[in-house]
C-alpha positions as CSV (number, residue, x, y, z in Angstrom):
1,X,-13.5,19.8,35.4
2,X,-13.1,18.1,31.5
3,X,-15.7,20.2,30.5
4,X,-15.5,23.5,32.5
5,X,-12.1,23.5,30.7
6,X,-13.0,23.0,27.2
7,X,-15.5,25.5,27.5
8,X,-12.8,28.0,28.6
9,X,-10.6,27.1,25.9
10,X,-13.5,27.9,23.2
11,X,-13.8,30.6,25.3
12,X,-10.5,32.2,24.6
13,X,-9.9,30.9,21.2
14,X,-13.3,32.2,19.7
15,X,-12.1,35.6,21.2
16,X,-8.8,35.3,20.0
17,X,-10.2,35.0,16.4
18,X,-13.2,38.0,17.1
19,X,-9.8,40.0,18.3
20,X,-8.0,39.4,14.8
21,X,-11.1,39.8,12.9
22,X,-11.6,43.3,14.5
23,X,-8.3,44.2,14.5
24,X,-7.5,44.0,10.7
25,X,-10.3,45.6,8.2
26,X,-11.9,42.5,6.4
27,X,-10.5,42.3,2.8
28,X,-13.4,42.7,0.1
29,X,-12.4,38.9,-1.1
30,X,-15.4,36.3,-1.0
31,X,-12.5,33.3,-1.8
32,X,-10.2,34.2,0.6
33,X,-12.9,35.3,3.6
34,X,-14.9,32.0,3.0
35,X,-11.3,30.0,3.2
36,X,-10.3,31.7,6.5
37,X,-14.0,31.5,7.7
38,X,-13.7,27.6,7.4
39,X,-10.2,27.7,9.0
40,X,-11.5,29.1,11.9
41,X,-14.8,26.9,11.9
42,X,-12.6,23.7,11.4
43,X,-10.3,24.4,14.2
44,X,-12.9,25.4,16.6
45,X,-14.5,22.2,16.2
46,X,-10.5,20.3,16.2
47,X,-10.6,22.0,19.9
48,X,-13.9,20.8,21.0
49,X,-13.6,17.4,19.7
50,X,-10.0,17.2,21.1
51,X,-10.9,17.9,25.1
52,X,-14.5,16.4,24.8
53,X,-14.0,13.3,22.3
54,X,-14.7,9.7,23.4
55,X,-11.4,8.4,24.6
56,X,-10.1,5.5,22.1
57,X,-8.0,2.5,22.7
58,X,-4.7,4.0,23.1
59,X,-3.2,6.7,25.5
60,X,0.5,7.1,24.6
61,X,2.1,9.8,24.0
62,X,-1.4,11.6,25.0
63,X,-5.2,10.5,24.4
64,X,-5.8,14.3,23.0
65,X,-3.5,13.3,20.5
66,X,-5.7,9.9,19.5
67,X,-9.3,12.4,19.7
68,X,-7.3,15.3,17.6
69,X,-7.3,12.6,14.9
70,X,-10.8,11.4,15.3
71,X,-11.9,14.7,15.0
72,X,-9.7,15.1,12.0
73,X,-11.7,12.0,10.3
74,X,-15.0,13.5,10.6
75,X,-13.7,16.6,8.8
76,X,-12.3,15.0,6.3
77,X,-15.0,12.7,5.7
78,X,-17.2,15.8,5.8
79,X,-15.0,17.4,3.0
80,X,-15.1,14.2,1.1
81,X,-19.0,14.3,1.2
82,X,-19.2,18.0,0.0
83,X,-16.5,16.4,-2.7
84,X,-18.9,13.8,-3.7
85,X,-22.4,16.4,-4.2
86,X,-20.3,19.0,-7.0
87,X,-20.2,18.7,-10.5
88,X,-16.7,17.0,-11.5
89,X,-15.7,20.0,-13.5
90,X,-17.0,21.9,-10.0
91,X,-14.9,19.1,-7.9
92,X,-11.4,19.5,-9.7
93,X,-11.7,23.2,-10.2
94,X,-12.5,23.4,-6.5
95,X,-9.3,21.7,-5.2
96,X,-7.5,25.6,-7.0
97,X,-9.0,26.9,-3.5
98,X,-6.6,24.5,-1.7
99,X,-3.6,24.6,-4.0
100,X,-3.7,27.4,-7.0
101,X,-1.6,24.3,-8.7
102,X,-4.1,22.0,-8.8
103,X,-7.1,21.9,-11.2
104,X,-4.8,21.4,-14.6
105,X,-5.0,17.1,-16.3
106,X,-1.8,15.8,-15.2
107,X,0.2,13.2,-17.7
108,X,0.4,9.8,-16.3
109,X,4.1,8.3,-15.1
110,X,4.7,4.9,-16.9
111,X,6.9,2.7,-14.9
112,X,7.2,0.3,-17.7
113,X,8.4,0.3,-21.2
114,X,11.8,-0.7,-21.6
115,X,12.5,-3.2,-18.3
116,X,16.0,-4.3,-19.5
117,X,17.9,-4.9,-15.7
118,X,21.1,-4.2,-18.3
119,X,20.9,-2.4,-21.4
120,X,24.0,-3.1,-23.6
121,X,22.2,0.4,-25.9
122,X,23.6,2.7,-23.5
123,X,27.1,2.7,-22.7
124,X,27.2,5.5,-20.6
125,X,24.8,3.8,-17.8
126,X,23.7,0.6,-18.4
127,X,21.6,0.0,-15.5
128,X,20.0,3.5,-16.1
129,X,16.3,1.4,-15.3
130,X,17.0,0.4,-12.4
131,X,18.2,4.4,-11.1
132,X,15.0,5.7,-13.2
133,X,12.8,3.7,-10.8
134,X,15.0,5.0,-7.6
135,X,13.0,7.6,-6.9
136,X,11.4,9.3,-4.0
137,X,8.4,6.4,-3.4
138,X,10.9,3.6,-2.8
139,X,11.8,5.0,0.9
140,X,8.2,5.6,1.1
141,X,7.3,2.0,0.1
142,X,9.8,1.0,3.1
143,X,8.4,2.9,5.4
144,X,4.7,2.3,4.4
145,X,4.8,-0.9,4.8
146,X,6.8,-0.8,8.4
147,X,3.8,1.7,9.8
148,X,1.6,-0.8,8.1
149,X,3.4,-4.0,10.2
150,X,3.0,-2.0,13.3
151,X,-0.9,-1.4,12.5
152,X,-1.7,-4.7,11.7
153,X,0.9,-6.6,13.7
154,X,1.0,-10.1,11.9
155,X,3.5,-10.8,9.1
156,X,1.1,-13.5,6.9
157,X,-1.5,-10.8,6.5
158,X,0.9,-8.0,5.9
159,X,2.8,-10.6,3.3
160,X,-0.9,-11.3,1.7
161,X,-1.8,-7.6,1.2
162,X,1.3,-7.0,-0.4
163,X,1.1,-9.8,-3.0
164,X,-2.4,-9.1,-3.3
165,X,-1.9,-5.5,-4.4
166,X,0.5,-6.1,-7.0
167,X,-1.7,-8.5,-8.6
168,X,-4.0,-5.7,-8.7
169,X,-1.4,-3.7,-10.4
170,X,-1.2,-6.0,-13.0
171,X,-5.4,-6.3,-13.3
172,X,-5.7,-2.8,-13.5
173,X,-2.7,-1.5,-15.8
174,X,-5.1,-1.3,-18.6
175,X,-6.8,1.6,-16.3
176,X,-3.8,3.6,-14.9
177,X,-0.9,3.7,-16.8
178,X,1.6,3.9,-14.1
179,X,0.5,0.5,-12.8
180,X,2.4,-0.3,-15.4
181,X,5.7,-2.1,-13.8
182,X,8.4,-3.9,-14.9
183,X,8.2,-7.6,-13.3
184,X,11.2,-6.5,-11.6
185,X,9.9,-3.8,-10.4
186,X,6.9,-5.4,-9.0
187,X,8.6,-8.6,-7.6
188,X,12.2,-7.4,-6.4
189,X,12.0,-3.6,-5.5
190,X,8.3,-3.7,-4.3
191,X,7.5,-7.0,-2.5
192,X,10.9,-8.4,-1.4
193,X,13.1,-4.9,-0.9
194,X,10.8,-1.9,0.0
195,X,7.9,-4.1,1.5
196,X,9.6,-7.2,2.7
197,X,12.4,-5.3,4.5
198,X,9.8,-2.8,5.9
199,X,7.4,-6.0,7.5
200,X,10.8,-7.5,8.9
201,X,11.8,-3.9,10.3
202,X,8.1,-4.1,11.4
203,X,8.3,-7.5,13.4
204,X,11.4,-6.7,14.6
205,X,9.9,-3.4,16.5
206,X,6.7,-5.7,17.7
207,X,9.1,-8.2,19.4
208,X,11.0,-5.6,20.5
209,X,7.7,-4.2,22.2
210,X,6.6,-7.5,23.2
211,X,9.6,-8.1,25.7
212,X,9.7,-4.5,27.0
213,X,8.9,-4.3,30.6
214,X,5.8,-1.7,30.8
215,X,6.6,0.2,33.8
216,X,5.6,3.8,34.5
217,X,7.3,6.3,36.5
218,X,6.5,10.4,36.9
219,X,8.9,12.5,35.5
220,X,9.6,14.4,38.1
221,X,9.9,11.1,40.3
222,X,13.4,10.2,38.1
223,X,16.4,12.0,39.6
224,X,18.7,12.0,36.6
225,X,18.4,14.0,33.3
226,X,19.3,10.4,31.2
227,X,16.3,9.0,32.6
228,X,14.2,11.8,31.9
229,X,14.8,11.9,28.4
230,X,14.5,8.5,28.2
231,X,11.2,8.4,29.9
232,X,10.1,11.2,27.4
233,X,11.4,9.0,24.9
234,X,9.1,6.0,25.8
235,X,6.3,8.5,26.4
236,X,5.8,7.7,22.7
237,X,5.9,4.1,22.7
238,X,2.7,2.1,23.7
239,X,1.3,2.2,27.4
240,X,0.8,-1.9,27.9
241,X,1.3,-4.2,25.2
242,X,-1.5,-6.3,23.5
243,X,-0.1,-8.9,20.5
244,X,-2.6,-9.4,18.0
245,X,-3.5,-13.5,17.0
246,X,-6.0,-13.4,14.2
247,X,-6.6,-16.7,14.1
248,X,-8.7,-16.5,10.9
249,X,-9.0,-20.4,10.3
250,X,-10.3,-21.1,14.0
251,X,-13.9,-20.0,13.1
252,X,-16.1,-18.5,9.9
253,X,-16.8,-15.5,11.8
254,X,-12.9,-14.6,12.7
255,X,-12.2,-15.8,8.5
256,X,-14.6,-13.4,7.2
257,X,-14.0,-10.1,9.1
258,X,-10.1,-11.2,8.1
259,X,-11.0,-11.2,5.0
260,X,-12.6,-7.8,5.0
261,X,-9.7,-6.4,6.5
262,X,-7.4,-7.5,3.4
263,X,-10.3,-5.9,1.4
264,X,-10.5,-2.9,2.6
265,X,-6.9,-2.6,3.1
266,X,-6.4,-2.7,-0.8
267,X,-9.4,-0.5,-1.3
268,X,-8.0,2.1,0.5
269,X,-4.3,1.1,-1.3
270,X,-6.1,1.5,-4.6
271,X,-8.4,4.9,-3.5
272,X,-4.4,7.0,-3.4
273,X,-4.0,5.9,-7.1
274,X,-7.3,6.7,-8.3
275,X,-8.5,9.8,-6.3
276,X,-4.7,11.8,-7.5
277,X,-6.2,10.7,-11.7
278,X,-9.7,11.7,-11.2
279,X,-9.0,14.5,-9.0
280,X,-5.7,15.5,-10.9
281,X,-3.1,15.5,-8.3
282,X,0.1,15.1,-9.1
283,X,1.7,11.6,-7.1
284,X,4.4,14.2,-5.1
285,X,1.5,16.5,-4.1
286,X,1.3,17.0,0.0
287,X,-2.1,16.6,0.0
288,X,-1.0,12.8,-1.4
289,X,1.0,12.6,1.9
290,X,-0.8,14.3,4.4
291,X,-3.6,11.6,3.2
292,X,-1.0,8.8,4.0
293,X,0.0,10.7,6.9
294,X,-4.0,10.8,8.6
295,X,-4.7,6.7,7.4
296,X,-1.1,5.9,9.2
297,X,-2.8,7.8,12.6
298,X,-5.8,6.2,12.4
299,X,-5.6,3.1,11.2
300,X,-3.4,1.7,14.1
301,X,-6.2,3.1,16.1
302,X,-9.0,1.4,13.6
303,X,-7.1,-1.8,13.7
304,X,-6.6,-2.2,17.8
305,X,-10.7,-1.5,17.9
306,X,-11.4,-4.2,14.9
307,X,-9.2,-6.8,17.0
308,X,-11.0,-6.0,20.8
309,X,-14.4,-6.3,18.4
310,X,-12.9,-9.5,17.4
311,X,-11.3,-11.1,20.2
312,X,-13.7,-9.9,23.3
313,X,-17.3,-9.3,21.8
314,X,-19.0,-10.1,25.0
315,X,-17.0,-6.9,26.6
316,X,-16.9,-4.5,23.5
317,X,-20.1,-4.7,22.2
318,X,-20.1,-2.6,19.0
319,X,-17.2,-1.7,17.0
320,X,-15.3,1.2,17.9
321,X,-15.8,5.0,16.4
322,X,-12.4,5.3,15.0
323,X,-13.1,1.9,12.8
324,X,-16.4,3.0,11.2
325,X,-15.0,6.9,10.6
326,X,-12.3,4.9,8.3
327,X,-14.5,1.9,6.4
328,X,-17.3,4.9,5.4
329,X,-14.3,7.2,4.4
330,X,-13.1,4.2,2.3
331,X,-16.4,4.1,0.8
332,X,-16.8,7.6,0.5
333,X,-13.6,8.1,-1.6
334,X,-14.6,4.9,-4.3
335,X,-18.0,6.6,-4.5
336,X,-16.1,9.8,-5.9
337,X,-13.9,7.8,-8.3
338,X,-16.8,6.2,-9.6
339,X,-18.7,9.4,-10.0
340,X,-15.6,11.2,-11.3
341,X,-14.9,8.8,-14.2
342,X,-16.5,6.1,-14.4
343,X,-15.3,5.4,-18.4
344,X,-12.5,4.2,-16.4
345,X,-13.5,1.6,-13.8
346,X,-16.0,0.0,-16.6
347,X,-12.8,-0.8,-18.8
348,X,-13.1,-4.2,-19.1
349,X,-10.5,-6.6,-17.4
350,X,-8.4,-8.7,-20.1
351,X,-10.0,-12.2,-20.7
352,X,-6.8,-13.9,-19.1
353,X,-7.2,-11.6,-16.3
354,X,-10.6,-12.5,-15.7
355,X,-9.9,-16.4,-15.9
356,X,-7.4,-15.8,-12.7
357,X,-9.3,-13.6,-10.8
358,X,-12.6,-15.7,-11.2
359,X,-10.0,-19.2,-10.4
360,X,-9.1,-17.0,-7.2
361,X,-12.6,-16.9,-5.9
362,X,-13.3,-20.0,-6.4
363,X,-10.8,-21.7,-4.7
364,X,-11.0,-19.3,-2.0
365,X,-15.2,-20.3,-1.6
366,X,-13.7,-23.8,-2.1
367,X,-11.6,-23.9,0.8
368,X,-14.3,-22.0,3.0
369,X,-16.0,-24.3,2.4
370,X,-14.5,-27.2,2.9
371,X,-12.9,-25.8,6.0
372,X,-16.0,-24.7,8.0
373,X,-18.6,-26.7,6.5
374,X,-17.4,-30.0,4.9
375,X,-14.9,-30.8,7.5
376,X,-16.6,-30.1,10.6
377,X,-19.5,-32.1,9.3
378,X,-17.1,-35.0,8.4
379,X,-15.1,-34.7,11.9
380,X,-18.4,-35.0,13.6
381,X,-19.4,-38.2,11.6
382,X,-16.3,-39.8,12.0
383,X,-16.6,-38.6,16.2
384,X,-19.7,-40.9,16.5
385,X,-18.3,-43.6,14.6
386,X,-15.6,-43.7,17.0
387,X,-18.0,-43.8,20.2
388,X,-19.8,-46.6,18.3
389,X,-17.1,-48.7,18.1
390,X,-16.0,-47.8,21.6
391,X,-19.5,-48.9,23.2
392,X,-19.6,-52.0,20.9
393,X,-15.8,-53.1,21.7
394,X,-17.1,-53.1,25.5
395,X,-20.1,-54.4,24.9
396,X,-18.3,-57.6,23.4
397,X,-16.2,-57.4,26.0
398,X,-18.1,-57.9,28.7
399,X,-20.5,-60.4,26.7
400,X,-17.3,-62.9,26.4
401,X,-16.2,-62.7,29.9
402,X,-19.7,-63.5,31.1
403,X,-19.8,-60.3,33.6
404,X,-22.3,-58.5,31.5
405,X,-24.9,-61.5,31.3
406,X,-26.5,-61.0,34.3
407,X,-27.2,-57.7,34.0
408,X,-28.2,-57.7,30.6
409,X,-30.6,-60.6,31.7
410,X,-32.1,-58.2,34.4
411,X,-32.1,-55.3,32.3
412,X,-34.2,-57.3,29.6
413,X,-36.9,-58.9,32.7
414,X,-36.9,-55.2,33.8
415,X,-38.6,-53.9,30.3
416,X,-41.0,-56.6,30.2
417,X,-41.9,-55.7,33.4
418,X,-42.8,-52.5,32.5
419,X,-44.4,-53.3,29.2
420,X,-46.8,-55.4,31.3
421,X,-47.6,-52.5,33.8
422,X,-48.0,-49.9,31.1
């Protein structure tokens, strides 16, 4: 029936477009045809892919919905790859196809410069820095950040990212100019306003979802009209509840794919800065959104198939489709920043900023370890030392109440009895 039905909808919808084509005389424009003939080609394919697409992990509000965005990933990683074979003249100019806008160097936004909280300079508005930085990124920070919570659903790892990255804001200002912050700006607006009050929103919502009772009732089974809007309400809110535990220090296996979480996570947080330089996009571009928009969609589904990878190998076998569509369209996106410039990832890193990031690593290797290799070894060591002295305390025991003699005396007439018959 699943497929009898997708091939009626392709059936209609690639008559539908036939009609339109026939109908209106086709313009003598190569650009514009070869833009509607990719429209048409993409959302033929969005169609297939959405009725005949390997079901994912999630089903609310609708598992189309979850395969619409699969779909979505392999076009865009397709686009990415036809990005990464031009010319980057070729590359930037081509983006004018998409937006006539695009395709002109764009001057870089420094946060920086004067980071006075109060400047006694301007009488008028003193605190003129701190409503200069108010712009339209610090709700988008907030709400980020609380999509972000939901994804990954643990508030140390959200907490780590977010420190993490603005350390890489400081490593890399020499690069990009507007990771050039204020300390205020990083510290106070970023980590404890936009992104801490977007993870605590975030938690909030996952306890909130972790004591909802989960059960399902047909629409048409709910008599009043409160409860149906309310059941259309929860039609968007998960279909059973699963809390995620990490537990990256309970084995080197669980610590390491942790580990490349984080890193990919602030791969993908640096790919939005560098793709809008190299590609010249302006930061308040859609396309900058609608990127944020598809890596909010699927990374909640790339995260729940990581975790089922991680938590149940024996059942899920391999990792899910939805997870390896996003790590090779992380790779594919730093593969075009390093084609597109690479003047500017070679700039060296400060000798100061160097010395910490090196110190970083090696405590990090330190603790590894000493956590999965130096202290297991040493817990194992002192385990047998402890059964030692165990079956040498009873040993003596037994020796000084006279209750073992006996037997020890047999058992010692019993091997020379069998030397002798050997």
């Amino acid at each position: 029936f699943r497929r009898a039905h997708t091939l009626t909808v392709l059936f209609i919808l690639t008559c539908a477009l036939g009609y339109v084509t026939l109908l209106e005389e086709t313009p003598q424009d190569t650009a514009y045809n070869t833009k509607r003939g990719i429209v048409a080609s993409i959302l033929v394919f969005l169609c297939f892919g959405v009725t005949q697409a390997k079901d994912g992990p999630f089903s609310r509000p609708h598992p189309a919905y979850w395969r619409f965005w699969l779909c979505v990933s392999v076009v865009y990683e397709l686009f990415l790859i036809f990005i990464l074979f031009q010319t980057v003249q070729d590359g930037r100019q081509f983006m004018k196809y998409i937006d006539p806008h695009l395709g002109v160097p764009l001057p870089e936004r420094d946060y920086g410069g004067n980071c006075l909280i109060y400047d006694p300079g301007n009488e008028t508005d003193p605190f003129h820095n701190i409503w200069d930085k108010l712009d339209g990124f610090v709700p988008a920070h907030f709400f980020g950040w609380y999509l972000k919570t939901l994804m990954i659903r643990d508030w140390w790892m959200c907490m780590i990212i977010s420190v993490m990255f603005e350390f890489l804001e400081y490593s890399l200002e020499h690069q990009l100019p507007n990771f050039s912050e204020c300390w205020w700006d990083h510290w106070i607006m970023d980590v404890i306003l936009c992104n801490g009050l977007g993870i605590y929103c975030g938690m909030k919502t996952l306890s909130w979802l972790s004591l909802k009772t989960y059960k399902w009732q047909g629409l048409w089974n709910i008599p009043t009209y409160k409860g149906k809007m309310k059941r259309i309400v929860f039609q968007f809110t998960p279909y059973s509840w699963v809390k995620f535990e990490w537990k990256p220090a309970s084995s080197l296996r669980r610590w390491l794919a942790v580990c490349g979480i984080i890193f990919v996570f602030l791969l993908a947080e640096l790919n939005t800065f560098y793709l809008k330089f190299v590609l010249w996009m302006p930061p308040e571009h859609y396309l900058v959104l609608l990127r944020l928009v598809f890596f909010v969609n699927v990374g909640g589904v790339a995260m729940r198939e990581i975790y089922d990878f991680m938590d149940d190998p024996k059942f899920y076998k391999k990792l899910g489709q939805q997870a390896w569509l996003v790590a090779a369209i992380t790779a594919t996106e730093f593969l075009i920043v390093v084609k597109y410039d690479p003047y500017t990832l070679t700039l060296s890193l400060p000798f100061y900023i160097t010395q910490c990031w090196i110190l970083g690593i090696i405590l990090v290797l330190t603790w590894t370890a000493w956590r999965f290799f130096i202290r297991d070894i040493t817990l194992r060591y002192k385990e047998i030392r402890r059964q030692q002295q165990e079956h040498k305390y009873e040993k003596d025991k037994c020796l000084s109440n006279g209750d073992g003699l006996s037997s020890i005396l047999d058992e010692q007439n019993g091997n020379k009895l069998r030397e002798r018959k050997l």
